[in-house]
gemmi code that builds the backbone of each chain (N, CA, C; Angstrom):
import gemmi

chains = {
    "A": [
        ("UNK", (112.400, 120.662, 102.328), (111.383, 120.752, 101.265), (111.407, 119.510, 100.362)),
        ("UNK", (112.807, 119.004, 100.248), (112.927, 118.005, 99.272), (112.230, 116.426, 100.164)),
        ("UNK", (112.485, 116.386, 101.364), (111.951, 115.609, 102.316), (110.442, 115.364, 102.294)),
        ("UNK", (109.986, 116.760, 102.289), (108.090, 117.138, 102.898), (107.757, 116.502, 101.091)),
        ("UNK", (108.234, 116.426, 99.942), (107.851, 116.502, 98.590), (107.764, 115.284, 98.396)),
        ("UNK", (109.022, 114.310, 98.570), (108.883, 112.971, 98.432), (108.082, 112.181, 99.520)),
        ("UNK", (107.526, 112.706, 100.671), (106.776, 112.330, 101.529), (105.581, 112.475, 100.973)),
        ("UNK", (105.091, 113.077, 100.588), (103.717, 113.957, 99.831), (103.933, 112.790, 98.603)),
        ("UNK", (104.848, 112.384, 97.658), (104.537, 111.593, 96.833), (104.212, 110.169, 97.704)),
        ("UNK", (105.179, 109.540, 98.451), (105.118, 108.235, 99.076), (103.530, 107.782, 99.631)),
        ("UNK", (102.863, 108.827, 100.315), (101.971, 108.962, 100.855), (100.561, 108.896, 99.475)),
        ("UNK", (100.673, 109.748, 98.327), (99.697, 109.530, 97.551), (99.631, 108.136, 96.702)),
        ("UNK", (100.683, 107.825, 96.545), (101.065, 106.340, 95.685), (100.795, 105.407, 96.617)),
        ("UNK", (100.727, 105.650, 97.988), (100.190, 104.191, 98.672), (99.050, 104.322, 98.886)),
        ("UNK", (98.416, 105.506, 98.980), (96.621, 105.478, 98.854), (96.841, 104.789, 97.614)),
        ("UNK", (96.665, 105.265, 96.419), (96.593, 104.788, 95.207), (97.111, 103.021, 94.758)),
        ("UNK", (97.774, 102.911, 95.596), (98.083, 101.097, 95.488), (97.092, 100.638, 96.566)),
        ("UNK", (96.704, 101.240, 97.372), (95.520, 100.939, 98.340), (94.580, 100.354, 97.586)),
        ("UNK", (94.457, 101.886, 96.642), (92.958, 101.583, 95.817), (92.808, 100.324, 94.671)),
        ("UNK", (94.164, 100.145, 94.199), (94.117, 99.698, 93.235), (94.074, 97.712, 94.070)),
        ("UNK", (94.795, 97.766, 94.931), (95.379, 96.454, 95.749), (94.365, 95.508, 95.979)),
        ("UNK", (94.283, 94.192, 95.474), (95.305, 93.364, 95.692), (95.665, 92.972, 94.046)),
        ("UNK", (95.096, 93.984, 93.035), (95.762, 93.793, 91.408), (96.864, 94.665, 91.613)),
        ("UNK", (97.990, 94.037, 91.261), (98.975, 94.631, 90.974), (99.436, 95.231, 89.675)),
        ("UNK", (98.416, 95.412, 88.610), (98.820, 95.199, 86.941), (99.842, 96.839, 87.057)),
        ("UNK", (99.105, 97.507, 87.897), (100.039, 98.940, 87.262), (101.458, 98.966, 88.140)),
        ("UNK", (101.856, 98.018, 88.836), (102.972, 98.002, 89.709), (102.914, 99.191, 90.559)),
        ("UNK", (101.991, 99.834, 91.366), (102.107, 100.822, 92.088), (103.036, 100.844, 93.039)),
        ("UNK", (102.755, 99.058, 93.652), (103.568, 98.929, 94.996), (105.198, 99.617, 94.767)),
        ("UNK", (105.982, 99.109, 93.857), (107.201, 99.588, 93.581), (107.650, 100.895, 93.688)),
        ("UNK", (106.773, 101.819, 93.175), (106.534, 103.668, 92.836), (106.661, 103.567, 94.533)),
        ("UNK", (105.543, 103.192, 95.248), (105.726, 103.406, 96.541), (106.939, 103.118, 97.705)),
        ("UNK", (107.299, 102.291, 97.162), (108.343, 101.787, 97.820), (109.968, 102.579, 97.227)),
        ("UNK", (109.559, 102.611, 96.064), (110.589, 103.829, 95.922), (110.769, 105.090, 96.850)),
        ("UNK", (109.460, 106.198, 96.835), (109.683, 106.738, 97.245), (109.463, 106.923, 98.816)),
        ("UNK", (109.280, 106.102, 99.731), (109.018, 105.511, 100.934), (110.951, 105.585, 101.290)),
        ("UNK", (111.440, 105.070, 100.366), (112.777, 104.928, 100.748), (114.018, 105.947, 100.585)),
        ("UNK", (113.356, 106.739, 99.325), (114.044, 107.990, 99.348), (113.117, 109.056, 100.910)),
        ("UNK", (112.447, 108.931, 101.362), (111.606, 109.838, 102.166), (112.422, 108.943, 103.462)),
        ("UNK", (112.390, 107.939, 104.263), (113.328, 107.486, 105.080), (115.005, 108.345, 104.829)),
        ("UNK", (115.573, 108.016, 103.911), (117.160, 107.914, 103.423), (116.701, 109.941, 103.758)),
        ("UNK", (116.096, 110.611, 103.387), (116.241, 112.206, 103.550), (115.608, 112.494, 104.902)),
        ("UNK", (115.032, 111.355, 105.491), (114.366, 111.872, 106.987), (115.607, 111.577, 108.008)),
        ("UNK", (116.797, 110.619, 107.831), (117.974, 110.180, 108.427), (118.455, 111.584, 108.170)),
        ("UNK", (118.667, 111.967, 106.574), (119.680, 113.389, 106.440), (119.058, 114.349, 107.125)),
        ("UNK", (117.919, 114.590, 107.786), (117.214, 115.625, 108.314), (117.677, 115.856, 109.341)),
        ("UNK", (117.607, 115.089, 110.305), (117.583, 114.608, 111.394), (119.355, 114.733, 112.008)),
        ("UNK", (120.183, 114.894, 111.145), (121.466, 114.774, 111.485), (121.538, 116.009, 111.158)),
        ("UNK", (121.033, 116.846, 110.187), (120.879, 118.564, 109.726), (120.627, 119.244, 110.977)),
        ("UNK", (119.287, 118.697, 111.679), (118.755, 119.024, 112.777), (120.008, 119.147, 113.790)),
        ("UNK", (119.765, 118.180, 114.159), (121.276, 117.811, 115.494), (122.685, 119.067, 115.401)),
        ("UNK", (122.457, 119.525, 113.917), (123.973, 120.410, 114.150), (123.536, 121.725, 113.883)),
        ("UNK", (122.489, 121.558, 113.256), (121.832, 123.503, 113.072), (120.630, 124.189, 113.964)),
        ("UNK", (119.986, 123.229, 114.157), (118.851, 123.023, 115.487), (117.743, 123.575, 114.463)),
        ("UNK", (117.001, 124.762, 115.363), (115.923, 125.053, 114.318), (116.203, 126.240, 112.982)),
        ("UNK", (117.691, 125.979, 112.688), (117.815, 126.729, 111.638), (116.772, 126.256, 110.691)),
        ("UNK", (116.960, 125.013, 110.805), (116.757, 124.010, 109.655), (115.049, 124.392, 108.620)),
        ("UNK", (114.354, 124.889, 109.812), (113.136, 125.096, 109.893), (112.812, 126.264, 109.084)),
        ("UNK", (113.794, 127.193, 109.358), (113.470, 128.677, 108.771), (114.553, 128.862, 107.701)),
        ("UNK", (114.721, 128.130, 106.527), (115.190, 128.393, 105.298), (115.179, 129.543, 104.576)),
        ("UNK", (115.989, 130.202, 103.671), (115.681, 131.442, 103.212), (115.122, 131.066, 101.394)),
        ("UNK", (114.169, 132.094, 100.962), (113.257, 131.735, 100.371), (114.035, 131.207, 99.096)),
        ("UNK", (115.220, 131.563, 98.708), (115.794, 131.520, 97.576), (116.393, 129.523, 97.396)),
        ("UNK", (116.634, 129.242, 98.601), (116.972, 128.297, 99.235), (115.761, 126.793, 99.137)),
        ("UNK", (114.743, 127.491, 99.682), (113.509, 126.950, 99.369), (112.876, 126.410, 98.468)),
        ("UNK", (112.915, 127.577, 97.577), (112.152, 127.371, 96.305), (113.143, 125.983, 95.307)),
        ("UNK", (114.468, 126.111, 95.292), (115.741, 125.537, 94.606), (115.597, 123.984, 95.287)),
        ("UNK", (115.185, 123.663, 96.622), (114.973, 122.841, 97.303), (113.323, 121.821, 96.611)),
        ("UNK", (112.438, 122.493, 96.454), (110.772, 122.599, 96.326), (111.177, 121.635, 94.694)),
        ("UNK", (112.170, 122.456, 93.716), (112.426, 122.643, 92.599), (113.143, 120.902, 91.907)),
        ("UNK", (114.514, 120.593, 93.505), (114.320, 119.669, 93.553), (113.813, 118.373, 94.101)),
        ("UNK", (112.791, 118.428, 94.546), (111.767, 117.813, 95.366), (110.906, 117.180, 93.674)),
        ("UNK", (110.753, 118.025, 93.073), (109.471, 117.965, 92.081), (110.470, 116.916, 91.174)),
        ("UNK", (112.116, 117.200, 90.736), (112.344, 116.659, 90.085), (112.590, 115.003, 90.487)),
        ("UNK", (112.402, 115.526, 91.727), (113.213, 114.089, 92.365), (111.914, 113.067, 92.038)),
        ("UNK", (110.601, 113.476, 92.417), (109.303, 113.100, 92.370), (109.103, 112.416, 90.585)),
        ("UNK", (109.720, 113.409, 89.722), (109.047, 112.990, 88.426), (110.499, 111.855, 87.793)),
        ("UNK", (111.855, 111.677, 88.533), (112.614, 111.097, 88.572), (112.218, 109.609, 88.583)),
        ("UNK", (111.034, 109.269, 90.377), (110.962, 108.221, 90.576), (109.892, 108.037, 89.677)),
        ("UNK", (109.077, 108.725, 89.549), (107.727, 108.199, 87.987), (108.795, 107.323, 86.800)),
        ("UNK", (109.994, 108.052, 86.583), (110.144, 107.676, 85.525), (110.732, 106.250, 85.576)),
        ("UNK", (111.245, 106.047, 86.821), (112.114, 104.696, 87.050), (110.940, 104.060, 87.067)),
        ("UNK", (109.769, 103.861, 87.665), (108.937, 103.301, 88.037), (108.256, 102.773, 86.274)),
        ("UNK", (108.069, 104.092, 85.615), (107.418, 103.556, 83.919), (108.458, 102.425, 83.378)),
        ("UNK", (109.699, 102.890, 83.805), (110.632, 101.881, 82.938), (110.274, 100.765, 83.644)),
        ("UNK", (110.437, 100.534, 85.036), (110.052, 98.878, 84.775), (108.968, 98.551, 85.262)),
        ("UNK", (107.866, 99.311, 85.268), (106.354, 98.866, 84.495), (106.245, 98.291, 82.947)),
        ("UNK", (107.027, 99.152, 82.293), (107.105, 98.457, 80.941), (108.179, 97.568, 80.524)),
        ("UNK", (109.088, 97.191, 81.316), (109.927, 96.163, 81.450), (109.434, 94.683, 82.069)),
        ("UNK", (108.679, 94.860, 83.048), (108.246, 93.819, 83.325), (106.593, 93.065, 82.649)),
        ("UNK", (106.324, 94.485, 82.127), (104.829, 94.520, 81.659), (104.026, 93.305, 81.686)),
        ("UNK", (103.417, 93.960, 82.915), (102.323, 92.641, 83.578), (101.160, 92.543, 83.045)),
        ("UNK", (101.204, 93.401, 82.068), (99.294, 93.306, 81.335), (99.404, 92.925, 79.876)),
        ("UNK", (100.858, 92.404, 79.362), (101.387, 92.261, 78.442), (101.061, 93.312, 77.133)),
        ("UNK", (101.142, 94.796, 77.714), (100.861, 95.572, 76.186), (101.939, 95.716, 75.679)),
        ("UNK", (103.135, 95.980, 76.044), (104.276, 95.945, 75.299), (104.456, 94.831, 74.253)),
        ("UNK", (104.356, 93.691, 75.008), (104.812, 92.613, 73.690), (103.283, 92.125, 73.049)),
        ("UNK", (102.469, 92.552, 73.564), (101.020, 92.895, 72.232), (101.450, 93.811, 71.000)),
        ("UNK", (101.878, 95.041, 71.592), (102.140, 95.807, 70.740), (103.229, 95.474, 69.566)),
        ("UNK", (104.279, 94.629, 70.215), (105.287, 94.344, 69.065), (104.862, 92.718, 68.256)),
        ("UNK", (104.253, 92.345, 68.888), (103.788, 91.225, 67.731), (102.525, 91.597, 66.872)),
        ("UNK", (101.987, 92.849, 66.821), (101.024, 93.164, 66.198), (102.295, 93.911, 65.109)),
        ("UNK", (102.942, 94.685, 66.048), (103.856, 95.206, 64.593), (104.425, 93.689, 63.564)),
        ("UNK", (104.834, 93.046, 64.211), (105.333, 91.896, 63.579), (104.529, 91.172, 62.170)),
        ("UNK", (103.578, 91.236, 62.967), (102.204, 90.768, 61.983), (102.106, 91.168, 60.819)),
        ("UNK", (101.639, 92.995, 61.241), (101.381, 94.024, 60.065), (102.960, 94.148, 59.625)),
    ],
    "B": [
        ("UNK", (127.272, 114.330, 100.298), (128.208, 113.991, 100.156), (128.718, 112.953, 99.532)),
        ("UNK", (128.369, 111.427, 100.023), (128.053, 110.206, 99.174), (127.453, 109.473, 99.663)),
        ("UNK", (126.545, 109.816, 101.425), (125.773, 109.052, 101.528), (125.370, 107.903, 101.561)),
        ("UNK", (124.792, 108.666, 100.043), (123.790, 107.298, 99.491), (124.464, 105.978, 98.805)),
        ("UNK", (125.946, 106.004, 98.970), (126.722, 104.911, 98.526), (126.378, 103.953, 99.704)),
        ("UNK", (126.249, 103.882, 100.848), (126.219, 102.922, 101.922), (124.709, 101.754, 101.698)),
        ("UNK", (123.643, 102.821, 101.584), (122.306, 102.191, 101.532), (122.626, 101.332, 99.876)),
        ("UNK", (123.411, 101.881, 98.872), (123.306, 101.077, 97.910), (124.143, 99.735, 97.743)),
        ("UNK", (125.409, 99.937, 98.556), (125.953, 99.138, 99.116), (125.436, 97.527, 99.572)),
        ("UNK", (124.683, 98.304, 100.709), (123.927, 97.051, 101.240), (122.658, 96.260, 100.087)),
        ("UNK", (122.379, 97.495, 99.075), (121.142, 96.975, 98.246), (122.243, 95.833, 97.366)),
        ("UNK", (123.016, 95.816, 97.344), (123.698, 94.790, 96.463), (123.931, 93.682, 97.200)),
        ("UNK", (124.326, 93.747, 98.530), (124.075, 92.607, 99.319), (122.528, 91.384, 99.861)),
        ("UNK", (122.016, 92.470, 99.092), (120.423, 92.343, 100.076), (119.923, 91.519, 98.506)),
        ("UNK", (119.929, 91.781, 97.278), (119.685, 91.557, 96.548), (120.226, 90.385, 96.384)),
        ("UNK", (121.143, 90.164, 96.387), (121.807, 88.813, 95.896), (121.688, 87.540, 97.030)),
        ("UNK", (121.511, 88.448, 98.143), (120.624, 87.275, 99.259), (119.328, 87.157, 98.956)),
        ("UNK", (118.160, 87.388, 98.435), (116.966, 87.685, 97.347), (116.932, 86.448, 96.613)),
        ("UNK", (117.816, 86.701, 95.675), (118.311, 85.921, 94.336), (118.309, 84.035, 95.078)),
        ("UNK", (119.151, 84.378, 96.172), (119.929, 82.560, 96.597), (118.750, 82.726, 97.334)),
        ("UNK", (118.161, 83.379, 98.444), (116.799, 82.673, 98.786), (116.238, 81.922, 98.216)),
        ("UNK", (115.587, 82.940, 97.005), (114.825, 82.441, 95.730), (114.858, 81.742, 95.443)),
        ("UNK", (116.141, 80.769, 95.343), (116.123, 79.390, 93.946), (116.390, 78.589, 95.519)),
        ("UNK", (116.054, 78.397, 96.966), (116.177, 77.502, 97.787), (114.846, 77.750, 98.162)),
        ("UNK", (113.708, 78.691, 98.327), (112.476, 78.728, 98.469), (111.541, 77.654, 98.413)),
        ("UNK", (110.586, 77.010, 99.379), (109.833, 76.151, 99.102), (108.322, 76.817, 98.735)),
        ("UNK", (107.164, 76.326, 97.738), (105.821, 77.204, 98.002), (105.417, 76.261, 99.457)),
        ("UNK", (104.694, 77.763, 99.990), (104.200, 77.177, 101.411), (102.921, 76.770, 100.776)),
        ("UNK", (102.152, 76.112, 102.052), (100.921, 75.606, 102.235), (99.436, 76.774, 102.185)),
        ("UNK", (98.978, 76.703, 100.627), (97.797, 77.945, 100.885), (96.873, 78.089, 102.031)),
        ("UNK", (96.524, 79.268, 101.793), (95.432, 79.951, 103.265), (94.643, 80.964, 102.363)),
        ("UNK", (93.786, 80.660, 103.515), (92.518, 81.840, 103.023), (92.381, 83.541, 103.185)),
        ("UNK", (92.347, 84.240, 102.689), (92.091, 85.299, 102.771), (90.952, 86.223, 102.041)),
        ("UNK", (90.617, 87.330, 103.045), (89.427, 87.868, 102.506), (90.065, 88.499, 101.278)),
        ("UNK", (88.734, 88.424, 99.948), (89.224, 89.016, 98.957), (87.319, 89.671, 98.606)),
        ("UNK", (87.626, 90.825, 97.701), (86.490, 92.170, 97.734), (85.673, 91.820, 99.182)),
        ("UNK", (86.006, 92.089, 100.092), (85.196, 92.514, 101.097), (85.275, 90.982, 102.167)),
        ("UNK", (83.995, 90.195, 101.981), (83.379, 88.995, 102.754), (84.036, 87.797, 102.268)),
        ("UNK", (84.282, 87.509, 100.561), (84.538, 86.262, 99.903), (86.162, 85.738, 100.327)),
        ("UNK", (86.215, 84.623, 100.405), (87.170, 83.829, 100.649), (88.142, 83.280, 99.869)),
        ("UNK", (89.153, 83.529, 99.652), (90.104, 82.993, 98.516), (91.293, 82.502, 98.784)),
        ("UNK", (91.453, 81.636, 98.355), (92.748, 80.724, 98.542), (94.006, 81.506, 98.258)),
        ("UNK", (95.283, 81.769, 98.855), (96.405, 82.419, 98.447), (97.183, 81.697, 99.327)),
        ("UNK", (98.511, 81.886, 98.858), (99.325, 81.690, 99.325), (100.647, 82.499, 100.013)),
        ("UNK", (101.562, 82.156, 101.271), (101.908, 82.828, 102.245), (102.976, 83.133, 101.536)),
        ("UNK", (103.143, 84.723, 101.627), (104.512, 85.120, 100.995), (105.660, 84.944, 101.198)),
        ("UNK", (106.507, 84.436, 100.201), (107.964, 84.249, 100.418), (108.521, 84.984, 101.288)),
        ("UNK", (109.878, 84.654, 101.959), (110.486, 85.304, 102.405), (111.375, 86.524, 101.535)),
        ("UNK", (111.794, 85.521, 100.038), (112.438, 86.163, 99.142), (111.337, 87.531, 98.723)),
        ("UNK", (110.291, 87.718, 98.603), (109.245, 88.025, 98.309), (109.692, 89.751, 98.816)),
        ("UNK", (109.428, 89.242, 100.652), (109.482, 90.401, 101.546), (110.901, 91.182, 101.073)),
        ("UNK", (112.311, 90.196, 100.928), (113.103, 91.174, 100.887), (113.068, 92.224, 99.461)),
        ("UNK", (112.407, 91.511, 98.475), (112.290, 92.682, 97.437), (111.963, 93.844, 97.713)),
        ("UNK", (110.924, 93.485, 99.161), (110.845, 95.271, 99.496), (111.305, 95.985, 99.774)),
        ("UNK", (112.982, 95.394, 100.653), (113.899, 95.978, 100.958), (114.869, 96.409, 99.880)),
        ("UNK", (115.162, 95.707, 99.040), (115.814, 96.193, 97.645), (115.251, 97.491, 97.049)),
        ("UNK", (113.927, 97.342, 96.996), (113.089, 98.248, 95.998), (113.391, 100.108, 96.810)),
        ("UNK", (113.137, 99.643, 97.824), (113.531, 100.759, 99.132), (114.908, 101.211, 99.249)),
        ("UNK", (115.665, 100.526, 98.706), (117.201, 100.630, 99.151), (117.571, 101.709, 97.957)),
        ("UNK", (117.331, 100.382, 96.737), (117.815, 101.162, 95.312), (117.146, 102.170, 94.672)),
        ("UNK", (115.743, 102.178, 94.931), (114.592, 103.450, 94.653), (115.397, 104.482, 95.592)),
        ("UNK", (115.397, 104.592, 96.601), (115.888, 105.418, 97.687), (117.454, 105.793, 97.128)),
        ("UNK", (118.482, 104.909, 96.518), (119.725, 105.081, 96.622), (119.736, 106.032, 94.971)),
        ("UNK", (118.831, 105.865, 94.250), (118.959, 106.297, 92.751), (118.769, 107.685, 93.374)),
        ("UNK", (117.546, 108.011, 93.730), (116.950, 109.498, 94.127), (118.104, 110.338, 95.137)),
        ("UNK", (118.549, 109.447, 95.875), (119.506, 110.657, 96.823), (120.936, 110.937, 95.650)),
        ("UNK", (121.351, 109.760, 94.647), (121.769, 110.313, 93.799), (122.195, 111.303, 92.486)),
        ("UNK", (120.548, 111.191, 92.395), (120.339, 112.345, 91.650), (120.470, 113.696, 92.427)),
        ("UNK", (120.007, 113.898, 93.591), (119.936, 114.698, 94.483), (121.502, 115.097, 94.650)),
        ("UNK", (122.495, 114.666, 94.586), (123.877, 114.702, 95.018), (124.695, 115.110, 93.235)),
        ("UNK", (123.846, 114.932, 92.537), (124.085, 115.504, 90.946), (124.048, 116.760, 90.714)),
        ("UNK", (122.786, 116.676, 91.048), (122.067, 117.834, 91.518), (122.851, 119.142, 92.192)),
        ("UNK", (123.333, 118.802, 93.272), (124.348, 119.897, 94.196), (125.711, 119.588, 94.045)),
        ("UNK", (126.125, 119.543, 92.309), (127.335, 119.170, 92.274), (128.248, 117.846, 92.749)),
        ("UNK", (127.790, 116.880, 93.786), (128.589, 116.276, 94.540), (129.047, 115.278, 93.799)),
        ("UNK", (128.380, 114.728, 92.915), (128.976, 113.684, 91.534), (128.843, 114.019, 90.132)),
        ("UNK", (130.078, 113.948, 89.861), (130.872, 114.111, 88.335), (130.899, 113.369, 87.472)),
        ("UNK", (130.508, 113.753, 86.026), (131.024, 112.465, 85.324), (132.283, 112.014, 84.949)),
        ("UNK", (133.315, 112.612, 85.606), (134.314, 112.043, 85.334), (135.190, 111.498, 86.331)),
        ("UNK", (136.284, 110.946, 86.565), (137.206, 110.290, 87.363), (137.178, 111.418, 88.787)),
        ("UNK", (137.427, 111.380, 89.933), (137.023, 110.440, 90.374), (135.243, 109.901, 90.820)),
        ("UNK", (134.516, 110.718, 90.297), (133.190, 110.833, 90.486), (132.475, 111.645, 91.242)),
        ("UNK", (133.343, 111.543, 92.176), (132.720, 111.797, 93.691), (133.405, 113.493, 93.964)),
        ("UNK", (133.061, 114.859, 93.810), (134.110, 115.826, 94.162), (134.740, 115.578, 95.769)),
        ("UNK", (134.132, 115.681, 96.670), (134.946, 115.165, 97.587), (135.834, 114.284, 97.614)),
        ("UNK", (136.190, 113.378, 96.640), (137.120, 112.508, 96.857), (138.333, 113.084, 95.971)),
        ("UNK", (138.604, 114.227, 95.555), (139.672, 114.831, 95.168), (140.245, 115.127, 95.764)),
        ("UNK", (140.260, 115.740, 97.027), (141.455, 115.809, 97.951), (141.609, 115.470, 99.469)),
        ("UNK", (142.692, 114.945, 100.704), (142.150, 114.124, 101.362), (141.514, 114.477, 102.298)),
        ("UNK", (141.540, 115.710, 102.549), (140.435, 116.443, 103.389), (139.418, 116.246, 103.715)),
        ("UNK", (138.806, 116.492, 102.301), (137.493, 116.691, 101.538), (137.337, 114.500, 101.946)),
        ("UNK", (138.126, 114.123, 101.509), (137.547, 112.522, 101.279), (137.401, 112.171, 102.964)),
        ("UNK", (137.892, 112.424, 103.609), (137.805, 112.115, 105.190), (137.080, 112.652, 105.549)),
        ("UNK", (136.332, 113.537, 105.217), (135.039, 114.398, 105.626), (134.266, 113.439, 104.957)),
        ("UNK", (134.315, 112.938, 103.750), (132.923, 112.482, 103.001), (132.989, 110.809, 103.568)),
        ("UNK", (134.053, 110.468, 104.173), (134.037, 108.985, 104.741), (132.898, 108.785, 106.154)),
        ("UNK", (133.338, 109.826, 106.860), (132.730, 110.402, 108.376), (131.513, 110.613, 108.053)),
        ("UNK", (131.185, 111.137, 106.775), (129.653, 111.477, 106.560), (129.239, 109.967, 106.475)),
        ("UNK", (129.781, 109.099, 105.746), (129.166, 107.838, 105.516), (128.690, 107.042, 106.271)),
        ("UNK", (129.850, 107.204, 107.452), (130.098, 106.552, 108.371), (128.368, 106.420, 109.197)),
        ("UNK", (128.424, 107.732, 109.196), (127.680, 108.252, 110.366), (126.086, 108.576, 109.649)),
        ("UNK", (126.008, 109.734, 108.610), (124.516, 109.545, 107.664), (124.108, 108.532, 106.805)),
        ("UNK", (125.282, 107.738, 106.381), (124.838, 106.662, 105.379), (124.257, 105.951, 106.128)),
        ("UNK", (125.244, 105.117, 107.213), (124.945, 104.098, 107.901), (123.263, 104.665, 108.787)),
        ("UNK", (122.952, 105.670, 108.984), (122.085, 105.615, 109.079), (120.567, 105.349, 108.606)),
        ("UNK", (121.171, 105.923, 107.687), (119.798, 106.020, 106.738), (119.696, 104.649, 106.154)),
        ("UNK", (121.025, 103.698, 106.135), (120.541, 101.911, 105.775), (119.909, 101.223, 106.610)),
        ("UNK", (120.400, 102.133, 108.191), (119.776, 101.156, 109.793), (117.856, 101.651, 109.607)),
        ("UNK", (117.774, 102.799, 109.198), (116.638, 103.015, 109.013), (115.297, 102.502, 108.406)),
        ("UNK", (116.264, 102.558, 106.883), (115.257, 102.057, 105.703), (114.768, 99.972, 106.284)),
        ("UNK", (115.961, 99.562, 106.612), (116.382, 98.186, 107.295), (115.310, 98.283, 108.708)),
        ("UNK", (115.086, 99.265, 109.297), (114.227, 99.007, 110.529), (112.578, 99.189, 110.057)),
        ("UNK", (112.520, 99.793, 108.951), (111.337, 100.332, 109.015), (110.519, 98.546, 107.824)),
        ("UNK", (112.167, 98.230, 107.354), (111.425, 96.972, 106.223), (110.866, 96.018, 107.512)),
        ("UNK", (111.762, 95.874, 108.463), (111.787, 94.809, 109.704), (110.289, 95.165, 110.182)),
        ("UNK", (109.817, 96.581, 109.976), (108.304, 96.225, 111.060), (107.630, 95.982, 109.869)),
        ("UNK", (107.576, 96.152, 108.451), (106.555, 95.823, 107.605), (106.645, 94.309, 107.823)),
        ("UNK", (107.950, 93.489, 107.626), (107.694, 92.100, 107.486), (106.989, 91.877, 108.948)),
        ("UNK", (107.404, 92.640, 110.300), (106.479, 91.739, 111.228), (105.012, 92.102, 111.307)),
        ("UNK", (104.685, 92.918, 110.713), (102.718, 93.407, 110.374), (102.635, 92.297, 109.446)),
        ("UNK", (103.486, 92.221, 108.463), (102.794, 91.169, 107.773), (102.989, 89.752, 107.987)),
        ("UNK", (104.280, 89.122, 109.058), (103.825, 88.156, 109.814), (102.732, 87.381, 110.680)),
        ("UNK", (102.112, 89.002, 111.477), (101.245, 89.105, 112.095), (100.075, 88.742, 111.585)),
        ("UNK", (99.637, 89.363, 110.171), (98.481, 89.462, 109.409), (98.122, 88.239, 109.104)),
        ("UNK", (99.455, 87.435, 108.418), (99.853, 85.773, 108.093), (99.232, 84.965, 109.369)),
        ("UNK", (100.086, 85.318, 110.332), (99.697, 84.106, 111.514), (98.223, 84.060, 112.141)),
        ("UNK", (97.708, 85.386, 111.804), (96.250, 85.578, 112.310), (95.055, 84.838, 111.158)),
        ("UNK", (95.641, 85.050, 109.981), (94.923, 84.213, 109.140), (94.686, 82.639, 109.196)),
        ("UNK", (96.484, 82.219, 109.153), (96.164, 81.037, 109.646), (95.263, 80.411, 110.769)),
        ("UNK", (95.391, 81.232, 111.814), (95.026, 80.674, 113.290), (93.491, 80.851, 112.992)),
        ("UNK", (92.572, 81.733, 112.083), (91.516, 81.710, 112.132), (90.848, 80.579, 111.041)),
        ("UNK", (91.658, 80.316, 109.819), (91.769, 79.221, 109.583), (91.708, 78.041, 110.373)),
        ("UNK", (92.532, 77.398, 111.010), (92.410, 76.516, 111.568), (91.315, 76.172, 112.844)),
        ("UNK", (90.829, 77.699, 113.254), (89.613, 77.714, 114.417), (88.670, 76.923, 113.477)),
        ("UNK", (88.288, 77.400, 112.410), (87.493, 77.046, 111.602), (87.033, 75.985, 111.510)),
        ("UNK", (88.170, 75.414, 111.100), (88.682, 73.696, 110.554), (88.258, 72.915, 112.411)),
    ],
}
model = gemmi.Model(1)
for chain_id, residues in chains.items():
    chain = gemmi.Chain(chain_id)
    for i, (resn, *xyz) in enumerate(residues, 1):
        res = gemmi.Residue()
        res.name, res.seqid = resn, gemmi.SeqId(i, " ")
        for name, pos in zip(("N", "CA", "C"), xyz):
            atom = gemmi.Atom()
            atom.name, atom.element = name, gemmi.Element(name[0])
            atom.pos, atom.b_iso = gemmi.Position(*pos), 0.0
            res.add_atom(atom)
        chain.add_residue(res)
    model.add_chain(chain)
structure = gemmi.Structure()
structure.add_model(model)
structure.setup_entities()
């Protein structure tokens, strides 16, 4: 579940850098590539899950699931957040340091 | 287990080969590419240093998240030794074997899958040029 979740993110963030591409101002590419790499790194752990449980793997019990789903979502709003920090670390549209030389000003 | 120590591993290697690329990098020779649709625009061919950021970004994006994930199910502590498996040697020879065998995978992975992006986008590169130069 945590696999199918960060796949489901990787997959909407590269439409969305699609759309946005070849401006990079919102750094999408990165978000994507984040989670492109957590979705690889859990498709390796799958895959070795597979090999020793066979199709247990498939039929999870619901309690299991949901706790899984639960962290899927966090893992998802995890990489948003790495991704804001250095969107606004690198801030390519310069609002951050707009914003602090206007404070400076006033 | 700890995994995701291997893929981050290598992101520290990969990075700092990045870095010394970087400051030995020459800019290549611009080329044309389509830009909104038909129009033609001058750009230039991406670094090599360029491509491996994608592998970093993949490594350490990827290595943060399976960490949290491993927080998550208990497997790292904030305290000494970090790692619960590495408290006793059982447990640590089990979590070495995991490394061995899921880490190293999941670095051969993330590492195979950067290897076909850079050759699509070799491809994309050399086709530009070559239609370039039909041109010319």
């Amino acid at each position: 579940m945590t696999l199918l979740t960060t796949v489901f993110a990787a997959v909407i963030s590269t439409v969305i850098w699609y759309k946005t591409a070849p401006k990079s101002e919102m750094q999408v590419g990165v978000l994507c590539l984040i989670y492109w790499g957590a979705s690889l790194m859990w498709l390796a752990d799958a895959i070795f899950a597979f090999a020793e449980q066979h199709a247990a793997v498939f039929t999870p019990a619901p309690e299991e699931m949901l706790n899984d789903l639960y962290l899927g979502l966090s893992v998802v709003a995890l990489g948003l957040v790495i991704w804001l920090v250095i969107l606004l670390v690198k801030d390519p549209k310069g609002v951050v340091k707009a914003a602090l030389f206007k404070k400076k000003n006033g | 287990m700890a995994c995701f120590l291997v893929p981050a591993a290598e992101a520290v290697i990969t990075t700092v080969a990045e870095k010394v690329i970087a400051s030995k990098e020459k800019a290549s020779k611009p080329i044309e590419v389509p830009s909104d649709g038909n129009v033609l625009e001058s750009a230039q061919k991406l670094p090599f240093s360029q491509k491996l950021k994608w592998l970093n970004t993949m490594l350490w994006g990827g290595s943060a998240l399976l960490a949290f994930e491993h927080l998550w199910h208990g497997e790292i502590v904030p305290w000494f030794p970090f790692l619960t498996a590495a408290s006793d040697p059982a447990s640590a020879m089990e979590m070495l074997q995991e490394m061995g065998t899921v880490g190293v995978s999941m670095a051969l992975l993330v590492t195979a899958a950067w290897g076909i992006m850079v050759s699509a986008a070799s491809a994309i590169e050399k086709k530009a040029q070559k239609a370039l130069s039909a041109e010319k």
